[in-house]
N, C-alpha and C positions, 0 to 999 in steps of 0.2 A: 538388560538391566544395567544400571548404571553403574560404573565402579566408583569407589570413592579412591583420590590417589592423593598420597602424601611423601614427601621428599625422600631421598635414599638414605641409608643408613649411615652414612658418613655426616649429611647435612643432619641428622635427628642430632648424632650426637653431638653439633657443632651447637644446633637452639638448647642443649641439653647444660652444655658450661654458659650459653650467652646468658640465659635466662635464669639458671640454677633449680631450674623443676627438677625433681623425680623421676627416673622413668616410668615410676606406676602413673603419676600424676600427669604425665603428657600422655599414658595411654591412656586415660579418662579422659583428657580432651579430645585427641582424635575421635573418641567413642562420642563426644556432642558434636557432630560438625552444624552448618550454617546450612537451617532449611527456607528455602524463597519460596515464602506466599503469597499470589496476589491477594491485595486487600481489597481492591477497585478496579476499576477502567471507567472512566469519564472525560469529561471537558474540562471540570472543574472541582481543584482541592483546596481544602482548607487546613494550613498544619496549625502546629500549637507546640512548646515547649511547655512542658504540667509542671516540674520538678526543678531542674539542672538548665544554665544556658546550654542549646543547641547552636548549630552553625549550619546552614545549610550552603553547600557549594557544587560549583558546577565548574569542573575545568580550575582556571586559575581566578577565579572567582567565588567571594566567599562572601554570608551576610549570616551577619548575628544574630541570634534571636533571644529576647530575654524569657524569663516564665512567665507563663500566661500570656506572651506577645502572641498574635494571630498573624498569619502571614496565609494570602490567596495565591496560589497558584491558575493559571484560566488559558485556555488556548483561545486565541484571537486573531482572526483574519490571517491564519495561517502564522504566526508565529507566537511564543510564551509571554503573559506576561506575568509579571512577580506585583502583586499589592501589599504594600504594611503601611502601617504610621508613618513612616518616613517618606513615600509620597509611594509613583507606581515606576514601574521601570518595564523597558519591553526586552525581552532576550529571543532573538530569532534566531539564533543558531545553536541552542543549547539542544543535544541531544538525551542528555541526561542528568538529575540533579539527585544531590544525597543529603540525608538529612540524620546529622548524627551529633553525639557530645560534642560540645567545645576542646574539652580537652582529655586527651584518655586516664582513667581512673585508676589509683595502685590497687585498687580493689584484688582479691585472690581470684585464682583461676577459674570459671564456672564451672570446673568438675568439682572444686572444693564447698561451690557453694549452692543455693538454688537460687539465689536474687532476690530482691526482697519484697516481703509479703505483701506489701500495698506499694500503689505509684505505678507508673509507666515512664517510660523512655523519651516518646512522644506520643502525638497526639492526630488523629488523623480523622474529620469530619464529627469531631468532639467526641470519637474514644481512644482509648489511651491501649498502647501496645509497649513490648518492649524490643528490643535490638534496634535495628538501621531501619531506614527507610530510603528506598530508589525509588524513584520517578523516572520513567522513562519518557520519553515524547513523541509522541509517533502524529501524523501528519493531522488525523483528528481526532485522539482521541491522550489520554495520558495514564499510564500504568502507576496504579505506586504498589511496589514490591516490599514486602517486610521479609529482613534476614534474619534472622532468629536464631539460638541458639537449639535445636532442639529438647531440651531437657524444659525450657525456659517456655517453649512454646505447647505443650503435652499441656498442663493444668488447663487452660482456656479450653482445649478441644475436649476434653473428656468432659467438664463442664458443661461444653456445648452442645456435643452430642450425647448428652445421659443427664437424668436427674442428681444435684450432687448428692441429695439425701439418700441417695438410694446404697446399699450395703457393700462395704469397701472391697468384698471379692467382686461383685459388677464392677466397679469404677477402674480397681486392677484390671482386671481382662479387656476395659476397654482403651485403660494407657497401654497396654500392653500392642492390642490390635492397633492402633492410633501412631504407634512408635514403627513398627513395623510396616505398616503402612505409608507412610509418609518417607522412609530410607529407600524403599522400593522405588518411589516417585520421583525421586532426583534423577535430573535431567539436566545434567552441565551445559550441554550444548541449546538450550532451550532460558527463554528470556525468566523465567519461573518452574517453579517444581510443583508443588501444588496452588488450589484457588480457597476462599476461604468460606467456600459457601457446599452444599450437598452435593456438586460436582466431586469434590474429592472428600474433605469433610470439615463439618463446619468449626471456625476459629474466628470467636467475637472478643477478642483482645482481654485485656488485665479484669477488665469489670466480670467477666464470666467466672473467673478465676475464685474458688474457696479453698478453708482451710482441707475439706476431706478429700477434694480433686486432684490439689497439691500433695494430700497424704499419697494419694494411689501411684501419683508420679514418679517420686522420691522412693518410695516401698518397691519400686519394679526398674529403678535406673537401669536404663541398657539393656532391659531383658526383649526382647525379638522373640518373635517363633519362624523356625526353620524347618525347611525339607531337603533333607541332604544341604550340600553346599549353599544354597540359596536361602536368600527373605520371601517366606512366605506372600502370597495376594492376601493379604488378612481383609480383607472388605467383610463389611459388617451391612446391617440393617435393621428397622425398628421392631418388626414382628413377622412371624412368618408363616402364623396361622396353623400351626399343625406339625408343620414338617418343612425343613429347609428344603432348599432346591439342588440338584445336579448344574455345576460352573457347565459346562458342556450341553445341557439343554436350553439357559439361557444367551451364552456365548462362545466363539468361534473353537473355546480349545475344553476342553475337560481335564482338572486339575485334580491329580490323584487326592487331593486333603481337602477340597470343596464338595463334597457328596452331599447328599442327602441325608439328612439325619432326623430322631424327632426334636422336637422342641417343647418349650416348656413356657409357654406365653396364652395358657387358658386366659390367665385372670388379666392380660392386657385388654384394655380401650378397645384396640382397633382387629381384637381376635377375630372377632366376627361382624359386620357392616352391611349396610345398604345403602345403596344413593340412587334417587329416582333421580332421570335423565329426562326432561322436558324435551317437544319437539323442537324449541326455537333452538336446544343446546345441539342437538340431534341435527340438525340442518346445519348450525357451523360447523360440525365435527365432520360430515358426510355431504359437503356441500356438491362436491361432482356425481350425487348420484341422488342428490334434491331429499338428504334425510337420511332417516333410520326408520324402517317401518318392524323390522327384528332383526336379534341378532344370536347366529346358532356356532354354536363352539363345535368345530369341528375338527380336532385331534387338541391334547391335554400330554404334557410332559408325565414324569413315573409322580409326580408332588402332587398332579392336579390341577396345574398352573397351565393356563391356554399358550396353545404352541400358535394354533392358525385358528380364525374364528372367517364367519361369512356373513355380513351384513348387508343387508336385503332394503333397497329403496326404494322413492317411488322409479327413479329413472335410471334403474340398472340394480349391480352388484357390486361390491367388493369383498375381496379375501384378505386379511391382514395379518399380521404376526401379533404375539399377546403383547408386546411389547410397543407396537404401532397400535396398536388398541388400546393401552394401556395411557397414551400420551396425547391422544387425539381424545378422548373422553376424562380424562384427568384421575384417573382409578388409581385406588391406594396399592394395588395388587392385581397381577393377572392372575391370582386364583381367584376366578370369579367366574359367574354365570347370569345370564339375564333371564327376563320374565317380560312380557307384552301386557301392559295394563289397559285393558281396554275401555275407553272414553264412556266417560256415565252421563248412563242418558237419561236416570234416575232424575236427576235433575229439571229434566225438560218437562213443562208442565203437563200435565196428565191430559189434557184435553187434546194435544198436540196430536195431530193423526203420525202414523208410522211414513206415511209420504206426502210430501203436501202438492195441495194442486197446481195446476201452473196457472198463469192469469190467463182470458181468454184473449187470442186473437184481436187486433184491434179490423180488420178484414179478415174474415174470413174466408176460405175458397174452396167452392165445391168439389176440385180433386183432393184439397187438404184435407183429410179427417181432423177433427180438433183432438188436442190432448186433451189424454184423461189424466184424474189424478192420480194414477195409478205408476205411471210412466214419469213420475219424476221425482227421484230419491232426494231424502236429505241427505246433503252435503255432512259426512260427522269428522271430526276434527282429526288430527294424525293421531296415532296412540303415543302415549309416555312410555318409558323402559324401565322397569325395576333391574339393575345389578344387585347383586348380593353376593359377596365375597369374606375372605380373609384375611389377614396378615395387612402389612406395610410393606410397602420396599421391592426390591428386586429379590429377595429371597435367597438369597448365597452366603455363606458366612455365618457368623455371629449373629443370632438374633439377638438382641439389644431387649427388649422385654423377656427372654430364655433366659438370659443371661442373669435376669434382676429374679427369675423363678428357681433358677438354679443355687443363687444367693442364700435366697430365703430357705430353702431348703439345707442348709450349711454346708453346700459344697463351695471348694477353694478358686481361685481364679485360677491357678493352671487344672484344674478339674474344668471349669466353661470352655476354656482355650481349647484343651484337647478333646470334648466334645465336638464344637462345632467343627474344628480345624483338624480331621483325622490324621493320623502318622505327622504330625508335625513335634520340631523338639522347641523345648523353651531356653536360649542361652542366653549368654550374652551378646552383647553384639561388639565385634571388632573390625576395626576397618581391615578394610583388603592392603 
């Protein structure tokens, strides 16, 4: 896990007279440090300043940007180049550029504040985020990294990943998971800490952002869930059909506070599902074995959830994990099972014999016997596959519709928390 490390206590108290903070008040910053999330990887950005001049610089090189000026970033022919109003310029040596105020603000500390309710910072492929932004440059392709305040970046993701309408203990428990999740993920030595998409979890800038999302961020400042010494795996997911999953039957370790548990997502969308699976999808998913003619679940975790399944082709077998099945068929859930729907032949006209004849011989030859029509089957098309399962997601965690059941029922966000997340404690969080 990553430590977070801040200067000895001689240097605290040296920013302590330069600055004139508080000590409560510098340990509330510590307690927000700067989380890096990719927002992209491409060829080509397009920034924007919404608000405030920006300046974006690189090395001893700096360019101004007004509000609302647009400025293209584009990798070309192997090296960067920069487009605005002002003409186009090529930077081939730049290995990284940053994109921040013109000038820094007396603004109060952001432990004093939450930042303000509308507006963003910048702007990045016409939305708007807040803190820095880096652009890295890598040979083909270009990273832009947003460093955020933590506290400042919470609103957007519970936003994002939850309905905002939905009841302030949900939205709590999932600032709460979302906080805790994301401190885990810092990674100093690594170009980013999280991504902003369901790899880690999702963050679609200031416009995701409401007032009850912000409420639930602000209501749970700092609050973490722990096991012993450490930040929790808080990973969550949308529904989980019944009953959470064991961390250890779907991945390499078993986490005493990731168990099994039930859940409470009857009345979600995706409790229960079906998706028929046509042959033509059935032939890309299982192309080295020319299809899916069935497919038979042969062992199931304690949830229900397919551990190994065996899918049967025309030209062979395969054995796969529920999870490899899960991703090569596109399934909401590996609590699922299949069905063989067999081709209707209801359709075919009734006059249609059961086998049709074959044409005669255009010679014929006395050792040949001719065919009869008896001897030559219709050809009937592959069968389609009925799945039928439960839940969303990988099933570990937080169910995310439990969560919004649990709500409604009037229990508290540290009531979901220590549901899902057995023997875990809810604190504060302080840096190491």
């Amino acid at each position: 896990m990553p430590v977070l490390r801040f200067p000895l206590v001689s240097l605290l108290a040296s920013a302590l007279v330069l600055t004139g903070a508080a000590p409560g008040q510098l340990r509330a910053q510590q307690a927000n440090p700067q989380v890096r999330v990719l927002l992209l990887e491409t060829v080509k950005l397009t920034l924007a300043a919404p608000q405030q001049p920006l300046v974006l610089r690189a090395g001893s090189q700096r360019w101004s940007l007004a509000p609302l000026e647009p400025v293209v970033l584009q990798l070309a022919a192997g090296s960067l180049v920069l487009e605005r109003a002002a003409g186009v310029e090529r930077l081939p040596a730049v290995r990284e550029l940053w994109l921040e105020p013109a000038a820094q603000s007396a603004a109060p500390p952001l432990d004093l504040q939450f930042g303000p309710q509308e507006g963003a910072d910048f702007q990045l492929q016409q939305r708007g985020y807040r803190g820095r932004l880096q652009v890295l440059v890598g040979s083909s392709s270009l990273q832009a990294v947003n460093h955020v305040p933590l506290e400042a970046y919470l609103p957007s993701v519970v936003a994002s990943e939850m309905p905002a309408s939905w009841p302030q203990a949900a939205l709590r428990a999932q600032a709460v998971a979302a906080r805790t999740y994301a401190l885990r993920q810092r990674k100093p030595a690594a170009a980013f800490d999280v991504s902003a998409t369901v790899s880690s979890q999702v963050y679609k800038g200031v416009e995701a952002e409401t007032p009850s999302t912000r409420q639930a961020v602000v209501s749970t400042r700092g609050q973490v869930l722990m096991f012993g010494p450490s930040l929790a795996n808080a990973v969550f997911h949308s529904s989980a059909g019944g009953s959470t999953e064991n961390s250890g039957d779907l991945w390499s370790q078993q986490l005493p506070y990731l168990v099994s548990v039930p859940d409470f997502d009857q009345h979600s969308p995706v409790h229960a599902w079906q998706l028929r699976l046509e042959p033509e999808q059935l032939q890309k998913a299982f192309g080295e074995i020319g299809g899916a003619q069935r497919i038979d679940v042969l062992a199931t975790t304690g949830s229900g959830r397919v551990r190994q399944a065996r899918v049967t082709g025309p030209a062979g077998t395969l054995v796969l994990t529920g999870a490899q099945l899960r991703s090569r068929l596109g399934l909401k859930s590996t609590m699922v099972r299949f069905e063989v729907l067999a081709p209707q032949l209801a359709a075919l006209p009734t006059s249609l014999p059961t086998f049709l004849p074959a044409l005669p011989p255009l010679m014929p030859r006395a050792a040949e016997p001719a065919i009869t029509p008896d001897q030559v089957p219709v050809q009937l098309p592959p069968p389609s596959l009925l799945a039928i399962g439960r839940g969303f997601g990988h099933g570990v965690g937080m169910s995310q519709w439990g969560a919004h059941g649990m709500a409604n029922r009037g229990q508290s966000y540290e009531q979901i928390l220590h549901h899902y997340y057995r023997g875990t404690e809810l604190r504060p969080y302080v840096s190491p």
